[in-house]
Structure formats: C-alpha cells, structure tokens
C-alpha positions in Angstrom: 111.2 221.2 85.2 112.7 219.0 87.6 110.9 215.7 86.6 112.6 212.3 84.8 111.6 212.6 80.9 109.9 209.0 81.2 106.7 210.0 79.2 106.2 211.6 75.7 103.7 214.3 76.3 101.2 215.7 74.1 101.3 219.4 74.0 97.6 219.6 75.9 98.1 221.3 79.2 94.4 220.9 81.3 93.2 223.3 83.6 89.8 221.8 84.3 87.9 218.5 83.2 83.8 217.7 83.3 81.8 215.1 81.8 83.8 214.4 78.3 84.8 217.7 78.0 88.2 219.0 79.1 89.4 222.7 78.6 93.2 223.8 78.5 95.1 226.4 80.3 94.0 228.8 76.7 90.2 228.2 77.1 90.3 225.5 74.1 88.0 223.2 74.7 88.1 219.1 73.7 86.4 216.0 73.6 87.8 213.7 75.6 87.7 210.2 73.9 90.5 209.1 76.3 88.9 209.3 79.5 92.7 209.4 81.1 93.7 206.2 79.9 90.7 204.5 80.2 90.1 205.5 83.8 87.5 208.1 83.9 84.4 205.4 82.8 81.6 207.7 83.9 83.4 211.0 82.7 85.3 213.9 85.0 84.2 215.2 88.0 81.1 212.8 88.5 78.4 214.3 90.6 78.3 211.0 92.3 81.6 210.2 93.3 82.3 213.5 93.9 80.5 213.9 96.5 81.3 210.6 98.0 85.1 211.4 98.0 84.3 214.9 99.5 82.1 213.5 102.4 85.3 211.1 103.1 87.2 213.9 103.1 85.4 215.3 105.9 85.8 212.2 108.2 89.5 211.3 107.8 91.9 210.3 105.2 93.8 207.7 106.2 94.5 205.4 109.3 96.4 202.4 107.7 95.5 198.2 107.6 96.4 197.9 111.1 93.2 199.1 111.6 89.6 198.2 110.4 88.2 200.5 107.5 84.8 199.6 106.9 84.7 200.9 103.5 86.8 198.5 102.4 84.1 195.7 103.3 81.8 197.3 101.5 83.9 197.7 98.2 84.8 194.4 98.3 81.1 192.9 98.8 80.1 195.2 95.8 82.9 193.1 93.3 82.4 189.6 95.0 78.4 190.0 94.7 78.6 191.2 91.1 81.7 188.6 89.8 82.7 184.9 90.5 85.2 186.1 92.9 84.8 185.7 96.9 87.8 187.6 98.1 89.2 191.2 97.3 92.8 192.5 98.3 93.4 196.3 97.9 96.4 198.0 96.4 97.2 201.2 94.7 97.3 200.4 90.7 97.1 197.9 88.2 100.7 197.4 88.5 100.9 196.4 92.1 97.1 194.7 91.7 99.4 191.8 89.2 102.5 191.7 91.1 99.9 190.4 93.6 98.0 188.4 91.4 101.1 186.6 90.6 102.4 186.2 94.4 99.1 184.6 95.1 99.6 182.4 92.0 102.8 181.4 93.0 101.7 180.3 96.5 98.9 178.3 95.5 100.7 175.8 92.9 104.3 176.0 94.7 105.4 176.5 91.0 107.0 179.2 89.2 106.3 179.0 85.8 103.7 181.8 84.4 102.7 182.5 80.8 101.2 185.2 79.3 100.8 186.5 76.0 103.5 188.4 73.1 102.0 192.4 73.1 100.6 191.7 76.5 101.1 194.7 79.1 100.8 194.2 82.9 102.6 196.3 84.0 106.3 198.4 85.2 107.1 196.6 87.9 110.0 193.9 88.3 107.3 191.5 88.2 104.9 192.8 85.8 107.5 194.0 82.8 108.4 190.5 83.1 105.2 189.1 82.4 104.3 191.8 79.9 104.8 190.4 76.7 106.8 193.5 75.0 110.3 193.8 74.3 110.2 197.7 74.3 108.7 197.6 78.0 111.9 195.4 79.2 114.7 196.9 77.5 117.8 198.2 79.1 116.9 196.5 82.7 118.9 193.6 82.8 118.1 189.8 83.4 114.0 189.7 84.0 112.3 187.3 86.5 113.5 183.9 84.1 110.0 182.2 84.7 107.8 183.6 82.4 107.2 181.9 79.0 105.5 184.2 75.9 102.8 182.4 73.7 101.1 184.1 70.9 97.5 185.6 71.2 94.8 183.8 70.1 96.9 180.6 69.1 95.9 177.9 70.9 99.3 175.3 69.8 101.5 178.3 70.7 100.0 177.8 74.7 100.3 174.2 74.1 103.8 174.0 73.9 104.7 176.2 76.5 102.8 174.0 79.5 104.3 172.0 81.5 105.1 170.7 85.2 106.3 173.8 86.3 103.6 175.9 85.1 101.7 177.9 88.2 99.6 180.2 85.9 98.3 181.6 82.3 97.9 185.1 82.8 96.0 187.3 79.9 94.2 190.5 79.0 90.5 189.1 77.4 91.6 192.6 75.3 94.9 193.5 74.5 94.7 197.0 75.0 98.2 198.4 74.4 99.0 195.6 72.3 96.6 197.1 69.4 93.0 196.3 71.6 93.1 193.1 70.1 89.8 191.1 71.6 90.8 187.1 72.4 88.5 184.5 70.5 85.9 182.7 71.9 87.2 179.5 71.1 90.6 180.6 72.3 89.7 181.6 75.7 87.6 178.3 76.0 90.4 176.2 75.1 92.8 178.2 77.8 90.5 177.7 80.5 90.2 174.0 79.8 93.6 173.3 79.8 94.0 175.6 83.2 91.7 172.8 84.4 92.9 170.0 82.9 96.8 170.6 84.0 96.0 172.7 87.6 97.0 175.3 86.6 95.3 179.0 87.8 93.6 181.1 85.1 94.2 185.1 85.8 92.5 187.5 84.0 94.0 191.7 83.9 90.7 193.1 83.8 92.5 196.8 84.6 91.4 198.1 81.5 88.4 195.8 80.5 86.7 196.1 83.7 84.3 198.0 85.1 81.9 198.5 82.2 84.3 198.9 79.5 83.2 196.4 77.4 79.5 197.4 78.2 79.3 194.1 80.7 80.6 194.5 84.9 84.0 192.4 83.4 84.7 191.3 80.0 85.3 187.4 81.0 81.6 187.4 81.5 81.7 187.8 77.4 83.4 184.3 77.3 81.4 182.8 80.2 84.4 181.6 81.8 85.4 181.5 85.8 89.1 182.9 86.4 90.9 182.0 89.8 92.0 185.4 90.1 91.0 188.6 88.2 92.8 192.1 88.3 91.3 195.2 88.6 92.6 199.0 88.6 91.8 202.1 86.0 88.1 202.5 86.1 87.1 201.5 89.8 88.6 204.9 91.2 87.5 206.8 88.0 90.4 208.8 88.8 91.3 208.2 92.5 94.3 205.5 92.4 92.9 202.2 93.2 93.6 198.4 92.2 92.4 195.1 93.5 93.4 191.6 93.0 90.4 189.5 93.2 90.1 185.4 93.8 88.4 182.6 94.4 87.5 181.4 98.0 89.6 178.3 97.8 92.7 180.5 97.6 92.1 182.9 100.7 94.3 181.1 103.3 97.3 181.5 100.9 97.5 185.0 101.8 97.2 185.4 105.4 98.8 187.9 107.8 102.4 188.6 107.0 102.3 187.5 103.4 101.5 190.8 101.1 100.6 194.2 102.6 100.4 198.0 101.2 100.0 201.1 103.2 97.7 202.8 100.7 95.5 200.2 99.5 91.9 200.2 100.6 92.7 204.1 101.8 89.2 205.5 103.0 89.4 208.1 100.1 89.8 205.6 97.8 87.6 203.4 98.6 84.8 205.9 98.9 85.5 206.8 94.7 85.0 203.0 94.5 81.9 202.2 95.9 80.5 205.6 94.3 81.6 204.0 91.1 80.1 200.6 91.0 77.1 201.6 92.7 76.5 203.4 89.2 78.0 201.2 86.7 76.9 198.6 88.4 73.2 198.5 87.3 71.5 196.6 85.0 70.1 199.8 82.9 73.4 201.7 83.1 75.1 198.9 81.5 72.5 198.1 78.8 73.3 202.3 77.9 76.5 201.2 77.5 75.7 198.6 75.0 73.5 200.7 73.0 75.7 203.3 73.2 78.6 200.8 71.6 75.7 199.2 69.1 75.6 203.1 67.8 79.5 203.9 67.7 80.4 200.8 66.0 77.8 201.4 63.2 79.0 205.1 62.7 82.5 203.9 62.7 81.8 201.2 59.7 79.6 203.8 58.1 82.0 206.3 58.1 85.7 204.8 58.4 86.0 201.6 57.4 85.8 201.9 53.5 88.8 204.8 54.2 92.1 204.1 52.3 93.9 205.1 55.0 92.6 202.7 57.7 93.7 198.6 57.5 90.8 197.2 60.5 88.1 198.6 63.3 88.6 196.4 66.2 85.9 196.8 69.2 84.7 195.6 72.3 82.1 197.5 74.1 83.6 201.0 74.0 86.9 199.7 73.6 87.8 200.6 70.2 91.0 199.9 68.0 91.4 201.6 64.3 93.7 199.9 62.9 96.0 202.4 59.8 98.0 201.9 57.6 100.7 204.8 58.6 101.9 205.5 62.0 98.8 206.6 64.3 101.4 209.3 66.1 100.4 211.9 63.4 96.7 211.6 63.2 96.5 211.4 66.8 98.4 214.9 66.6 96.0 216.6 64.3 92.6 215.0 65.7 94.2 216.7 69.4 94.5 220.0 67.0 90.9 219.7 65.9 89.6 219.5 69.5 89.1 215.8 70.0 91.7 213.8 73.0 92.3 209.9 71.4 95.0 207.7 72.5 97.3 205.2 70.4 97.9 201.5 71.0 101.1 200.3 69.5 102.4 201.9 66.2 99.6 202.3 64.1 96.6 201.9 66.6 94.2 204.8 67.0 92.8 204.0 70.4 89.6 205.0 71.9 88.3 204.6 75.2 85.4 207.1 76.0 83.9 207.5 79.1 81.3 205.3 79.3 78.4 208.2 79.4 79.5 210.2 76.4 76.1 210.7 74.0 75.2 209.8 70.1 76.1 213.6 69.7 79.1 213.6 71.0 80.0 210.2 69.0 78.9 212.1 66.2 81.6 215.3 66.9 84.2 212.5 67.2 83.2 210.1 64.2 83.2 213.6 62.0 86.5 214.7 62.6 88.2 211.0 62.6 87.1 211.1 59.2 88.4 214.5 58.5 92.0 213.9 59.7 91.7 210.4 58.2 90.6 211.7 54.8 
C-alpha cells in the first residue's frame, strides 16, 4: 500500500457506518464509542446533515473566498449567537483553526510569547506541535518555534512564573483530551483568566474536541463561566465533513483584514452546509439537556460498575467525555473490547478514552458498560 506508515491502525476495516453502529468489510458489527475521534457528535450518516450536504451537492461544490458564499454567513451567525464570540474565520481542521488562533494572537499584542500547558495537543503543524505540550509529538523535527513556554495543568504558580512582558497569549484545552481527558479546575481556569486580564494578555480556548455538545453544554468554557478572546473549533462541527473555525472577539476583527490569513478550502459550500445542519441540531436547549442526562446515566453506570475494579486507578468525565484511568497499558484492553464488538479510543498510555456520539441510548450505554467490565475483569 503506497501510503507513509504515520498511524498505528487497529485491525477494523469499515465498510459502512450509521447511528453508533459501524459494520466491517466481514459483516461484524460494533459499537462505536469513538465516534471517529470525537467527530461524529450526532452519530454516522445523520438524517439531517445528510441531506443538507446532498442538497449542496446539487448546487455546486466549491467557488473559492474570492467570492461570496452565503453559507458561510449563516454558519458563522449560528456560533456568534450561541458563544461570546462576534467573529468566525473558516479553515479546514483543528490544526490550521490554532495556527490561526495563534497568528491572530500574535497580531493583537505585537508579542511572541505563548504558553500553554505539559500533555496539551493542538496540533501537527509547525505551529501547533510547538504549542502542544508533548515531547513525543515534537520529536525528531528539529528547533521548534522558540516562543512557547510549558506550564503544568491545573497549577496555578507553574503559570505564574512563566508570565511576563513578552507574553501574547495562554492557550489551553478546558479538557485535556489526548493528554489523559483531564478536566481543568474551576478555580484554575478562574485564576488564568484573571491574570489574562490583569497582564493583557489574550485567553484562547481549543474547544476542537470539547465543543459542540461534548461536554453536554454548546462549549465547555461556558462550564467555568469565563469569556475567552479567541476560541477554536474543528472535530464535531462537520460531524464528519472537514471543518475548523477560529473564533474571536469583536475588538480583534481589524487585525485580520484582507491579505493577512487566507485558505482555499475553508468555508467550502459543502462544508459549511454539514455545519449549519449540525448546530441547528445540537444547538437546542432540549438536545443538549439529553445530553446531560444521558452523561448523569453513564457516569453512574461507570461508578456502579468500574470504579471498585482492581484494574482501573480513576474515572475522569466531562459530559460524554470520559477518561478510565488503568493501571496497565490501555493498548491491550482497547484490543480485546474492539474483539468484543465495542470501538473505544486511548488517551495517553493507560487512558481508555470514550467519546460517544452524543445520541447513543441507556441501552447502548448498557452494551458498552457490560463489556468494559468484562475485558476489565
């Protein structure tokens, strides 16, 4: 097969994909408790966006941003009217959503400095491996960007002594997701908004894999009642179709005027049609209040059934963003549970990771709870 060896893959081969159920090229079928890396929030194949992305398929596919697309308007108004942001640029991932996050950043303050967090991930890019706060992600590429400074999640002094004159930004996940799904404090996000505001410095919040419902609100920073300058967003908003948008405050929408950040794909009719199809369903009061039922049930069957398990050390969870934390290497139990018929992800070493889409049932929490505690046991 003519393709770079850059992942690890499982040995799942799919040949088609609705709701939470995926079925192999065998006939095997699986519950999906990955939802493709957290992307797939209302499940595969969504009636909804579906037909949204088939009726822009009909029109036209593409034209470029030297021309209007009135889709992206409407996108954008459906994140500024539901978020403390006022202004929405489009790009193709989460990767390129942070490299722009971080431009914008830059441009503001006229500084260079940026920190974010050790086990943070932002990212492949130049830019974002830099910022991403993993050894493992920046090996073997030679001398990163030099001006981004590590401090250590959910310690305050660590951020302390890292400020100074030169600092443009804090940059953080409210969740560390690859990093273990590690959910920030309250008291620690508090205290790094007040000293963005104390020292003018611009607060960004990655919401690429917390957005969108994850955490059973519209973003997880409304958890913390904060106001970021800039928020990130990717994964879920195409539930499948490749989509990311940096998002900021109005005060900063003159920094990025004509000529100073551009993509040929982002805002692309096709994906902007998944988009709006998305949070026109997640965004809804009663859809969301599922969501946290829904996470109210899983997190009881998960401390009911796991947590007094020898094998597992901690159950970390936000919304249905769910970290079990074991004592052995997750590699292995994430092998069998595929074996059994039930799709998880890992998080680190020894981080079962599970990010459902957002309309899976009690039932099929049940299925997945049973057999976590059969390859567990």
């Amino acid at each position: 097969m003519a393709l770079f060896p850059t992942y690890n893959r499982l040995a799942l081969t799919v040949k088609e994909a609705k709701g939470t159920t995926i079925i192999d090229d065998e006939g095997k079928e699986y519950l999906d408790f990955g939802s493709g890396i957290g992307v797939c929030n209302l499940g595969h194949q969504h009636p909804a966006v579906k037909k949204a992305v088939e009726s822009q398929l009909n029109k036209y596919w593409h034209t470029s941003n030297l021309y209007h697309i009135p889709l992206q308007g409407k996108v954008a108004k459906l994140i500024t009217e539901n978020s403390v942001m006022d202004y929405v640029f489009f790009s193709n991932s989460g990767a390129e959503a942070n490299e722009a996050a971080i431009k914008l950043a830059r441009r503001v303050t006229g500084k260079d400095k940026i920190i974010t967090f050790n086990q943070s991930f932002h990212g492949r890019s130049f830019a974002t491996m830099a910022a991403t706060g993993q050894e493992k992600i920046r090996d073997g590429f030679g001398t990163m960007l030099p001006t981004f400074a590590y401090a250590v999640f959910n310690d305050i002094n660590s951020v302390k002594q890292l400020v100074d004159d030169d600092t443009a930004a804090i940059m953080l996940e409210l969740v560390q997701g690859e990093g273990g799904v590690y959910p920030g404090e309250q008291s620690f996000i508090n205290e790094i908004e007040k000293i963005c505001k104390e020292n003018d410095i611009l607060l960004i919040v990655d919401e690429i894999q917390t957005g969108i419902g994850r955490t059973g609100k519209k973003f997880a920073y409304e958890h913390y009642d904060i106001s970021p300058d800039i928020m990130t967003l990717a994964k879920g908003l195409g539930n499948g179709i490749p989509v990311g948008a940096m998002t900021a405050q109005e005060k900063y929408r003159d920094y990025f005027g004509p000529g100073t950040h551009g993509s040929t794909f982002g805002g692309n009719p096709i994906a902007m049609a998944a988009a709006k199809a998305v949070l026109t369903e997640i965004f809804n009061d009663s859809f969301l209040l599922k969501v946290q039922e829904t996470a109210q049930y899983f997190s009881e069957q998960l401390n009911k059934q796991l947590s007094n398990l020898e094998q597992v050390k901690e159950i970390r969870q936000l919304g249905l963003m769910i970290g079990i934390e074991c004592h052995a290497p997750a590699v292995g139990y994430i092998t069998k549970l595929m074996e059994k018929g039930l799709v998880v992800l890992s998080a680190g070493d020894n981080v079962i990771r599970l990010l459902p889409p957002l309309t899976i049932t009690k039932q099929e929490i049940d299925q997945a709870v049973h057999l976590l505690q059969e390859v567990l046991n």
